[in-house]
Each structure stands twice: as structure tokens, then as C-alpha cells.
C-alpha positions in Angstrom: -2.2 8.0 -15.2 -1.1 4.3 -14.4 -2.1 4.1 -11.1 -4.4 5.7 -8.6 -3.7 5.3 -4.9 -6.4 5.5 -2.0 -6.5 5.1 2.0 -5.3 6.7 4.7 -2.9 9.4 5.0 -0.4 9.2 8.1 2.8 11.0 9.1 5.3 7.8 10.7 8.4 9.7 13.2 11.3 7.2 12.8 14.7 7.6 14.0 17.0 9.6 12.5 20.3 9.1 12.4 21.7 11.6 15.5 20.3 10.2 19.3 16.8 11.2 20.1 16.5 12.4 16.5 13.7 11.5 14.5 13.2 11.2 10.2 9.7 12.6 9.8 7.7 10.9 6.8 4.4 10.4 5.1 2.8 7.3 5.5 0.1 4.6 5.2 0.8 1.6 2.9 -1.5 3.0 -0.1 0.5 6.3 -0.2 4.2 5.2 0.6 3.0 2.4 -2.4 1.9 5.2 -4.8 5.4 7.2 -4.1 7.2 4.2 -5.0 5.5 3.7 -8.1 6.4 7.3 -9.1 10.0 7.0 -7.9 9.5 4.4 -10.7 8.9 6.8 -14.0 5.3 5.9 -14.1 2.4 8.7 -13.8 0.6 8.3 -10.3 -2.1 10.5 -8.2 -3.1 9.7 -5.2 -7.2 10.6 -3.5 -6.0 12.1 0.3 -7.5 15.1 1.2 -5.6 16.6 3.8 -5.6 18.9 6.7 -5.2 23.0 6.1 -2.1 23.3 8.9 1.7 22.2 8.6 1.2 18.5 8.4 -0.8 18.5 5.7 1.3 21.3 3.9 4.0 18.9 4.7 1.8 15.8 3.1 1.1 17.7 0.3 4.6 18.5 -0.5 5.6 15.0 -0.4 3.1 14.0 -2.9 4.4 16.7 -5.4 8.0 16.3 -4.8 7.9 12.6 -5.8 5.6 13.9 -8.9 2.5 12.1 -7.6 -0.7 13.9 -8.8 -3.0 15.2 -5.6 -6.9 14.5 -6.8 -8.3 15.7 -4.1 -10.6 18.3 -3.5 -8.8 21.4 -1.7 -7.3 20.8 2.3 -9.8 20.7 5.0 -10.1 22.5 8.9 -11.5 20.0 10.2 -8.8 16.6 10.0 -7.2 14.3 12.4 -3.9 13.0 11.6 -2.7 9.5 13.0 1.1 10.1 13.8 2.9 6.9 14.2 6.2 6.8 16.8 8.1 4.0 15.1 10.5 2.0 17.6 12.8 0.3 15.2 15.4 -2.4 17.1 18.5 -4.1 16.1 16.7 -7.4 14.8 14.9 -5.5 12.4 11.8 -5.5 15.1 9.4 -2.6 15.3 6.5 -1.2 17.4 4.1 1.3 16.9 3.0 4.0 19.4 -0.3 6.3 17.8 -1.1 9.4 18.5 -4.1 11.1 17.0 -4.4 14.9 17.2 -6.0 17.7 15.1 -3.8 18.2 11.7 -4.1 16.2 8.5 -6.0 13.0 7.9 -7.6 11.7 4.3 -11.0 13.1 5.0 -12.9 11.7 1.6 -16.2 11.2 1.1 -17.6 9.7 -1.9 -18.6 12.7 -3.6 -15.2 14.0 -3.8 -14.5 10.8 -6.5 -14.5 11.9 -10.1 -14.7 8.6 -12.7 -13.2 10.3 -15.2 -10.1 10.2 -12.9 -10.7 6.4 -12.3 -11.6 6.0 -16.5 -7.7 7.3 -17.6 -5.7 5.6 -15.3 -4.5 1.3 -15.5 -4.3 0.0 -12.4 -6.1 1.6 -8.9 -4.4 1.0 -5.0 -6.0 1.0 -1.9 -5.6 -0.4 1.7 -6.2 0.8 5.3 -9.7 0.5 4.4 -10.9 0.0 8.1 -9.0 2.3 9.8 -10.3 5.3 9.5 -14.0 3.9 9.0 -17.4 6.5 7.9 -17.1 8.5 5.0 -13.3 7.3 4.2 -14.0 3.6 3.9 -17.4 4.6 1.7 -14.8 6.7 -0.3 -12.0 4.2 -0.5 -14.5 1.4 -1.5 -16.3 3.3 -4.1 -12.9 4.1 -5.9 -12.4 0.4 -5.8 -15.9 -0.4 -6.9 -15.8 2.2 -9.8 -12.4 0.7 -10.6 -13.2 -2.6 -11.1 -16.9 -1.8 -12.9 -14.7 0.1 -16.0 -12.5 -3.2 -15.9 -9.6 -1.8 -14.4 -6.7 -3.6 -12.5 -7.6 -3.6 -8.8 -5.0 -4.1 -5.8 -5.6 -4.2 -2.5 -3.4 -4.3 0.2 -4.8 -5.9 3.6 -3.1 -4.4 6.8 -3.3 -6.3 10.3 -2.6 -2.7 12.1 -6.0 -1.9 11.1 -7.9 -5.2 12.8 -5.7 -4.2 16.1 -6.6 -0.4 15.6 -10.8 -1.2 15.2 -10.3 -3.4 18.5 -13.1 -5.4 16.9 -11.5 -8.2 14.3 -14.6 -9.9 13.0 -15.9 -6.3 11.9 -12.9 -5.7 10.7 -12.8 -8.5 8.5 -16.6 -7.9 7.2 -15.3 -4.5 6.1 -12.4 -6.1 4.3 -14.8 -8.9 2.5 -16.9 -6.5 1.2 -14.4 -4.7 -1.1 -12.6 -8.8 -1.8 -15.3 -9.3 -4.9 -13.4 -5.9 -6.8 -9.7 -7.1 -5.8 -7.3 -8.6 -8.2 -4.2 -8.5 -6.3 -4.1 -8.5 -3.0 -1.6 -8.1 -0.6 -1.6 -10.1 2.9 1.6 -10.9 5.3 1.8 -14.4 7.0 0.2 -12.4 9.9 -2.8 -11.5 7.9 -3.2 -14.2 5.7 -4.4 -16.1 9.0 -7.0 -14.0 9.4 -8.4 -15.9 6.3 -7.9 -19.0 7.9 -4.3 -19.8 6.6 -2.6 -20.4 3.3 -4.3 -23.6 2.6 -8.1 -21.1 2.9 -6.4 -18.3 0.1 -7.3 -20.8 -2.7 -10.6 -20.9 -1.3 -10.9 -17.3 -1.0 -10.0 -16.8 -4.3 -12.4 -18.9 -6.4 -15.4 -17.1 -3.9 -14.3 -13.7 -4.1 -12.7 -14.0 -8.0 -9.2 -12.8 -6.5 -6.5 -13.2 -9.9 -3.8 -13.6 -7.2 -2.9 -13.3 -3.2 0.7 -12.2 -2.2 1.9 -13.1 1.1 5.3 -11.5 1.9 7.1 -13.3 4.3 9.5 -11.6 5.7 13.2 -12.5 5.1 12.2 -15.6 3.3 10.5 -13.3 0.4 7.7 -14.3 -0.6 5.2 -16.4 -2.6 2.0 -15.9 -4.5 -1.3 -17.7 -4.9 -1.9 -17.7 -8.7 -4.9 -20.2 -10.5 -4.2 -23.4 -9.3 -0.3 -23.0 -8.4 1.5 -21.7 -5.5 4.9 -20.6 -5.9 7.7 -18.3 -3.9 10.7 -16.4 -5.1 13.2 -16.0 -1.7 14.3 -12.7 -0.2 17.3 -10.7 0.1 19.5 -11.1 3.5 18.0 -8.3 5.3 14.3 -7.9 6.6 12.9 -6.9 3.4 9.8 -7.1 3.9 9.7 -6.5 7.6 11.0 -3.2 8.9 9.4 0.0 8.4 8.4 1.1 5.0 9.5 -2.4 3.5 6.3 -3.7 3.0 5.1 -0.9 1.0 8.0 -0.5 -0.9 7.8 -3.9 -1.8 4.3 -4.1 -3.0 5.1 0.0 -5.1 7.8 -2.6 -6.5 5.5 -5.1 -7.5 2.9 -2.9 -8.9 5.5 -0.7 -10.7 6.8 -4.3 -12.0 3.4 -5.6 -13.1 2.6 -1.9 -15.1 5.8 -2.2 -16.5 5.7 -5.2 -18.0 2.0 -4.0 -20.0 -0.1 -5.9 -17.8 -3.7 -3.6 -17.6 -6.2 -6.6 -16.6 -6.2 -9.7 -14.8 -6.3 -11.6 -18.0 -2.7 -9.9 -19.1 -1.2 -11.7 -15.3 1.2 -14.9 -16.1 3.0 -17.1 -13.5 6.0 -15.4 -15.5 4.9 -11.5 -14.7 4.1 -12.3 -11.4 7.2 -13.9 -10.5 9.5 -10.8 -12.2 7.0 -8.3 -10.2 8.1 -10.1 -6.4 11.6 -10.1 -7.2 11.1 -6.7 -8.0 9.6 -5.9 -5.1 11.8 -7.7 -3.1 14.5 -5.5 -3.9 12.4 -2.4 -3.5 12.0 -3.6 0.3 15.5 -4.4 0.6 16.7 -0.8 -0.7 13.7 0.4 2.0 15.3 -1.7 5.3 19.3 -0.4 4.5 17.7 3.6 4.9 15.3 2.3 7.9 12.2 3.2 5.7 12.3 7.3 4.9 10.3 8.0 2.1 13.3 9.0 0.6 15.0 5.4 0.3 12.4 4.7 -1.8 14.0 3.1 -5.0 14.2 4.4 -8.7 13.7 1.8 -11.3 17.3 2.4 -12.3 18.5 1.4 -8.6 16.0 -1.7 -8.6 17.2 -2.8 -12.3 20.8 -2.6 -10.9 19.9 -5.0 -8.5 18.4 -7.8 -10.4 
């Protein structure tokens, strides 16, 4: 495979297109970032197990009908899904309401993690490491741990739902630090990247934790990326694109689909170059993403993000 994806499983409700009508979608950032990558032409599984009932039926399905590889063990009783009510306004605003209820839920432990899995693929994916917490974050982190042991491309994509969701930030945060030290690429918004003490800290960061590269995404005005001893930022595209629903995952399945297809399989193949082709990649990912309010299915092909560039 070329990428593995782990973390939480979610199902977002978003509005649909009729009054009081709502598009129904999986979700978390790890997953919608996996789908993208496979709505790119590259091979992708994803480590979720889910619920034995209609939302994880429903889970399941999405992972096969975007040709993404389920490597979990088989669907469990005993899940909890998060459901996310999505609020999306006409600024390109959102809000979250959560619900949590019996029905599907990534429910890994660290026995259901097969190396040989992590061994054949080029680049592993995680994020929403703290929101879930027990057995899932012990799952997530040894995928990561594995990952970057065998010398394989790392990514990590920080989320600030999940300090809000724990209620408890600096715990958070020690969660997040301990998987930093197997992270090459790693996500952050200009939200998040202030929980590391802002953008003049990432440098910092880096050099202590032996990050490759930080990403911030911000918002309409794109992006920019924290690479050796440079900092640089490629702009967005008009709308949000990096800032409505689904945006910020499509952007980084972008990115990573950019970075495996331009042959990079370690941190010593990254360039300044590959980097920047990778966020305008991305960028355009997010802003297909914000035109279809963030359904799964607006999800870009590479064809449709080549068009664009």
C-alpha cells in the first residue's frame, strides 16, 4: 500500500441540499484524509474497527466504495459512535454539536496491529489521537511508533476539537507530545499551532522532537510550511479552503497524495520544492471540498486537482 490511515472513526450529518435535509458522511480527519488519497489512484487501508449495526455497515461501505483497504479485525457489539451535527453558515463558519450513542466507533487495541501491514506500505496517517483516549490512543500510537521504527514516512495531523473534547488541554497536549518524536509531517491550523506556543515556538519544536516539517493551514490565506531553517507560504484559493467542513482533511489527503506522488518515501526524499507542489495541491483539494460543503463525495480525483493547477 502507499499509505495507512489511523484514528477515530466518526459519521458528520451536514446539510443537504433540500431544507432540514442532511448529507450523512464518514468522518474524522485520519479517515476523510485516507479517502482522499484513494480518490487519488494510490492504494490506501485504513485500521477502524467498527460497530456491528448500520453505522458501521454504513462506515464500512464508505471505505470500500472509495477502494480503501479495511485492516481491521472483524466489527464489534460493543462501539460508540461520535456523530457530529455540522452547522455550516454563509461566511463559511461552522459549529459542531456531538452526540455519542451506541453504534460504530474505532475500537483498536494494540493487538489488533499487524507489522507486516505497517512493513508494505510508504507513508502511515494518524490524528484524533486524544479523543477517544484507552486502548485507541495505545493503538494509534503504536501504529505510529512501528511506523517510524521500520523508517517509514510518518504524518500526523493535530486537531484542536480533540483539546476542547478531553476538557483538559495540558493532558491533551502531553498525549500529543508523546507521539511528536515519530512525526515527520505534521499538520496544525493557526488555532493549533498556538497551542505550541506560536509560529515563532514550531522551529523550536522541530529541532526537539526531529519534526522534517510543520504545516499550518491558514484558512483562505493557504498556507505555509516550516521546513529546516526556512519558512515559506503558497496562498489559497478564493473560498474557505481550508476552513469549512471536510476542507482541512481534504487538503492534507491532497498534500499527502502530492508528496507519494512525487516518490517521496522518507524524510530525507522532502525538498522545499515537493513541499511547496504538495500545498498547492492540497489547496485545491480543499477548495473542490468547500464548493460541495464537504460530503465525502466532493472529495477530488487527481485528474480534477491536475485540472486545477
Amino acid at each position: 500500500m502507499d499509505m495507512i490511515g489511523v484514528g477515530e472513526i466518526l459519521i458528520d450529518f451536514i446539510p443537504g441540499s433540500e431544507p432540514f435535509s442532511y448529507i450523512r458522511k464518514a468522518g474524522g480527519a485520519p479517515m476523510n484524509a485516507t479517502v482522499a488519497v484513494a480518490r487519488n489512484g494510490l492504494e490506501a487501508g485504513f485500521y477502524g474497527k467498527v460497530g456491528n449495526d448500520d453505522f458501521g455497515t454504513f462506515l464500512l461501505e464508505t471505505l470500500k466504495e472509495n477502494n480503501v483497504k479495511p485492516l481491521s479485525p472483524a466489527p464489534t457489539r460493543e462501539a460508540v459512535t461520535t456523530m457530529a451535527i455540522v452547522t455550516l453558515y454563509e461566511d463559511g463558519e461552522r459549529t459542531f454539536t456531538f452526540v455519542r450513542k451506541p453504534g460504530a466507533d474505532m475500537m483498536l487495541s494494540p493487538e489488533d496491529i499487524k507489522e507486516e501491514d505497517i512493513e508494505n506500505t510508504r507513508l502511515v496517517h494518524g490524528g484524533s489521537l486524544t479523543l477517544s483516549g484507552g486502548p485507541v490512543t495505545d493503538a494509534t500510537v503504536k501504529v505510529l511508533r512501528v511506523a517510524h521504527e521500520k523508517g517509514k514516512l510518518v504524518s500526523f495531523d493535530v486537531n484542536y476539537r480533540d483539546f476542547i473534547w478531553d476538557g483538559d488541554e495540558k493532558a491533551a497536549m502531553e498525549k500529543v507530545r508523546g507521539i511528536l518524536p515519530y512525526v515527520d509531517l505534521l499538520k496544525v491550523s493557526d488555532e493549533e499551532v498556538g497551542l505550541f506556543g506560536g509560529p515563532e515556538k514550531i522551529p523550536e519544536l522541530m529541532k526537539e522532537y526531529g519534526i522534517s516539517a510543520v504545516i499550518e493551514t491558514l484558512g483562505a490565506d493557504g498556507a505555509q510550511c516550516f521546513f529546516q531553517d526556512t519558512c515559506f507560504k503558497v496562498p489559497g484559493r478564493k473560498a474557505k479552503a481550508v476552513d469549512a467542513t471536510g476542507a482541512g482533511d481534504a487538503f492534507w489527503g491532497g498534500f499527502l497524495s502530492s508528496i507519494l506522488i512525487q516518490g517521496v518515501n522518507s524524510s530525507s526524499d522532502l525538498s522545499q520544492e515537493k513541499l511547496t507542489n504538495a500545498m498547492n495541491y492540497g489547496n485545491v483539494a480543499g477548495w473542490f471540498t468547500v464548493q460541495k460543503k464537504g460530503a465525502i463525495e466532493a472529495l477530488p480525483t487527481r485528474q480534477e486537482i491536475e485540472e486545477q493547477l
